[in-house]
C-alpha positions in Angstrom: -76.0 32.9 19.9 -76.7 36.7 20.0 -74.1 39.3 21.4 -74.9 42.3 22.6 -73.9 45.8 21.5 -72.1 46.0 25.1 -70.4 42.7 24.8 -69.6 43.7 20.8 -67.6 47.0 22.3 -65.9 44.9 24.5 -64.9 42.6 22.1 -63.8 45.1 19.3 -61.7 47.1 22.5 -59.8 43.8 23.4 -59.5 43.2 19.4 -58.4 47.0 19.2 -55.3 46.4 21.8 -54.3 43.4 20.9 -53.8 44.1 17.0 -52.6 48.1 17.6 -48.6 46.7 17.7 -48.8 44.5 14.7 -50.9 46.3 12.5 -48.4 49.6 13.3 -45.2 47.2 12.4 -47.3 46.4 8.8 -48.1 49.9 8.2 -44.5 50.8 8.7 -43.5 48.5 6.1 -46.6 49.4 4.1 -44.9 52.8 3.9 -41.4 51.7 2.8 -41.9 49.3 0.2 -44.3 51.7 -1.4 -42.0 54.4 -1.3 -39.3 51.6 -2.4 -41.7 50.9 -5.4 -42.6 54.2 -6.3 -38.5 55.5 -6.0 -37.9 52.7 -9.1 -34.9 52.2 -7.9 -34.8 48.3 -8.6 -35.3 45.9 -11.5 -38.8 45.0 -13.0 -38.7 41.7 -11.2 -37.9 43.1 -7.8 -40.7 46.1 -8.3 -43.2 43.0 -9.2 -42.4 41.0 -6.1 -42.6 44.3 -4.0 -46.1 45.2 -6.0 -47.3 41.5 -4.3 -46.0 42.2 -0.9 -48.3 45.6 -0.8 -51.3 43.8 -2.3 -50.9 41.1 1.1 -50.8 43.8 3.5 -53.8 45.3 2.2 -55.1 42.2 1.9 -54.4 42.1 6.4 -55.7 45.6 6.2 -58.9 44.5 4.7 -59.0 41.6 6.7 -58.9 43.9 10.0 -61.6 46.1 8.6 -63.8 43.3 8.4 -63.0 42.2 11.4 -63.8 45.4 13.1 -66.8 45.7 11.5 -68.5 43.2 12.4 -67.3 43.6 15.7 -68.5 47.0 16.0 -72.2 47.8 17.6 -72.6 50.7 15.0 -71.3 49.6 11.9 -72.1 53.2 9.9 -70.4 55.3 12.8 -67.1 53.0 13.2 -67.2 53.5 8.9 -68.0 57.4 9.4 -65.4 57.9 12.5 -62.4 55.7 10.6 -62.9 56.9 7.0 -59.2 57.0 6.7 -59.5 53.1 7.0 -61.4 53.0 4.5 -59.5 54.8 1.6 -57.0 53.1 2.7 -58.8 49.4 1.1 -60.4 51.7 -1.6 -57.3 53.0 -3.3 -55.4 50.3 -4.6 -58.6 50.2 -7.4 -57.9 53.8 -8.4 -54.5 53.1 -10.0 -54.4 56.9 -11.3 -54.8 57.7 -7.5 -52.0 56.0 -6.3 -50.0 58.0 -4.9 -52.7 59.7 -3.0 -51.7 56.5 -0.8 -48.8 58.1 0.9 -51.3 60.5 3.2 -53.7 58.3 3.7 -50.4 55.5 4.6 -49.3 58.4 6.8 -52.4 59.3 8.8 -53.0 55.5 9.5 -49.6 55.6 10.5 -49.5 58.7 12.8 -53.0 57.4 14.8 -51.4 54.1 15.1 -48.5 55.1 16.5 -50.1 57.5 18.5 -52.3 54.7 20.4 -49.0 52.2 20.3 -46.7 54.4 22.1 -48.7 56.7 23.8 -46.4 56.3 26.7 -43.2 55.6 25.1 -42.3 58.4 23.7 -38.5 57.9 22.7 -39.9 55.3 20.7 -42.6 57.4 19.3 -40.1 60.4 18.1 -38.0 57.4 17.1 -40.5 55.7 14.7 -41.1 59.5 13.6 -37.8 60.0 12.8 -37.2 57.4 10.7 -40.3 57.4 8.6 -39.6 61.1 7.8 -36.2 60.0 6.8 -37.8 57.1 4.2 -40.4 59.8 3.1 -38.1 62.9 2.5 -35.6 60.6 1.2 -37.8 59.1 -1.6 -39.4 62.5 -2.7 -35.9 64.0 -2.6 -34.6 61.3 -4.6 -37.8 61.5 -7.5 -36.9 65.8 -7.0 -33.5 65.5 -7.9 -33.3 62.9 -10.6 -31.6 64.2 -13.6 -31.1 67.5 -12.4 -27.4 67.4 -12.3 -27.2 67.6 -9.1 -24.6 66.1 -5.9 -28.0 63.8 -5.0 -28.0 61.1 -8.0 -28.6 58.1 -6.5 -31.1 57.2 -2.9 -28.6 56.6 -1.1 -27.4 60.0 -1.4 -30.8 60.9 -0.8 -31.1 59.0 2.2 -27.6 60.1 3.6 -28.9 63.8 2.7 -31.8 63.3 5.0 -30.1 61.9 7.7 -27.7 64.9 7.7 -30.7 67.2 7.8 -32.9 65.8 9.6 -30.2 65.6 12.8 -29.2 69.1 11.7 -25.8 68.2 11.1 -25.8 68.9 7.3 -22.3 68.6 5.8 -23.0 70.2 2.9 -21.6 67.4 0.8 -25.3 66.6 -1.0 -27.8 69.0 -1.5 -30.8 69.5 -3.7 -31.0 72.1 -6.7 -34.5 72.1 -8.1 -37.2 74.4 -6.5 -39.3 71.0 -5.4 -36.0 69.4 -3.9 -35.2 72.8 -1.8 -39.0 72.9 -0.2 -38.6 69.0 0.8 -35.3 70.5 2.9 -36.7 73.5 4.0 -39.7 71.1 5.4 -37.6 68.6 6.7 -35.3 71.0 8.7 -38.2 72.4 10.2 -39.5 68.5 11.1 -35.8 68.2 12.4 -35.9 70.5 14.9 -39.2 70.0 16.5 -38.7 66.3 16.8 -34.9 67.1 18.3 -37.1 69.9 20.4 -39.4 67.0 21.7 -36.7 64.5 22.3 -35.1 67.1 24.6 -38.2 68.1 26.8 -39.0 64.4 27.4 -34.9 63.7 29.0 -35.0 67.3 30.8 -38.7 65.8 32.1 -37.5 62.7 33.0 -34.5 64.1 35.0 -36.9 67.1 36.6 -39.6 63.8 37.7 -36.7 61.9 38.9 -35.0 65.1 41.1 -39.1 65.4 42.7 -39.2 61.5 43.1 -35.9 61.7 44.8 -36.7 65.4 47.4 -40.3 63.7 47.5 -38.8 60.7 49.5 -36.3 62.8 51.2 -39.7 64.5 52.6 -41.0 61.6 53.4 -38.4 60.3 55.2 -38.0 63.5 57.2 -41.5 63.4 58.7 -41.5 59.6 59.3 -38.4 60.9 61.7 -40.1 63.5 63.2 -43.2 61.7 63.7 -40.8 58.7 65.6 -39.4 61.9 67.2 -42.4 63.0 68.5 -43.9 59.8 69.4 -40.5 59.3 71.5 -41.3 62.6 73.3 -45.2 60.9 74.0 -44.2 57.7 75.5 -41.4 59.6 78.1 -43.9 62.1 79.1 -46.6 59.1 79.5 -43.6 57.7 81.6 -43.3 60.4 83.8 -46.5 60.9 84.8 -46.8 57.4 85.5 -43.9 57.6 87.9 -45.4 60.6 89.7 -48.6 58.8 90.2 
């Protein structure tokens, strides 16, 4: 049976939706193990077992890209218009490359997310949050290792990004090295316009909510008057019946 490059869209749309939530939720923990992994902060064995658990969700990544593909009516443009997709499965063979894997982790992430939660966005600043709290936290943590410094271990480092990245900062961790300082400086500036963005969406929620409410009030005015007037109508047509 041959499908057509309409009925192939459709397909790969309704594919699209209904794998956009899982495949975000395996990203996301795509992201932390492998900054979990790269942070070495846990014994051979454990790195190992987390090494596997990456190679199966790029094994589901792979899986989708297939999936897509042969889905897709233009095979070349879906590969051209989701390259990022595509380094993404190519990667993991360039093992001297492997860190390049955090950008191209990231962008997957950020379009996901984007599509996912278009309309949610507590939840998207939420999910944005906490992935630049991992990120931070792990590069913070590789910065400061063996410099001597308050941030020794990652929980330090993660209790250092949390105090940032709310703007809080107690002052009790802190980086030293020149690398360590720039993750801050970028993550303060990442605090702010999330906390900027969390704020507009409640103030716009609140401002939609007082129209909703004087819209109605409007409405319910005007359904009055119209009663009003239609009260006026029917005495008048009344009258004049009564004269006649």
């Amino acid at each position: 049976m041959t499908i057509s490059s309409e009925q192939r869209a459709t397909l790969l749309h309704r594919f699209e939706r209904m794998s956009e939530l899982p495949m975000l939720l395996l990203s996301f923990g795509f992201l932390i193990i492998f900054l979990l992994v790269e942070s070495n902060v846990f014994e051979a064995t454990i790195t190992l077992v987390l090494d596997g658990l990456l190679w199966l969700i790029w094994g589901i990544f792979l899986a989708e890209l297939v999936a897509k593909l042969y889905l897709a009516p233009d095979r070349l443009h879906y590969l051209r218009s989701h390259w990022f997709e595509v380094i993404t499965i190519v990667l993991p063979f360039l093992r001297p490359l492997r860190l390049l894997w955090l950008p191209i982790i990231l962008a997957r992430l950020w379009k996901q997310s984007q599509r996912a939660l278009r309309r949610k966005m507590p939840a998207f600043i939420g999910v944005s949050s906490l992935v630049m709290v991992l990120i931070t936290a792990t590069l913070m943590f590789i910065a400061e290792r063996g410099s001597g410094g308050p941030i020794t271990s990652f929980a330090d480092a993660i209790w250092w990004a949390l105090a940032t990245i709310t703007t809080v900062g107690y002052g009790d961790t802190y980086p030293v090295t020149a690398l360590g300082r720039g993750i801050a400086t970028f993550l303060m500036i990442a605090g702010i316009a999330l906390f900027g963005l969390l704020t507009a969406n409640v103030a716009a929620f609140f401002v939609e909510e007082d129209t909703v409410d004087r819209s109605q009030a409007d409405l319910a005015m005007i359904n009055e008057r119209l009663a009003r007037i239609e009260q006026l109508l029917a005495e008048i047509v009344q009258r004049e019946a009564r004269e006649q």
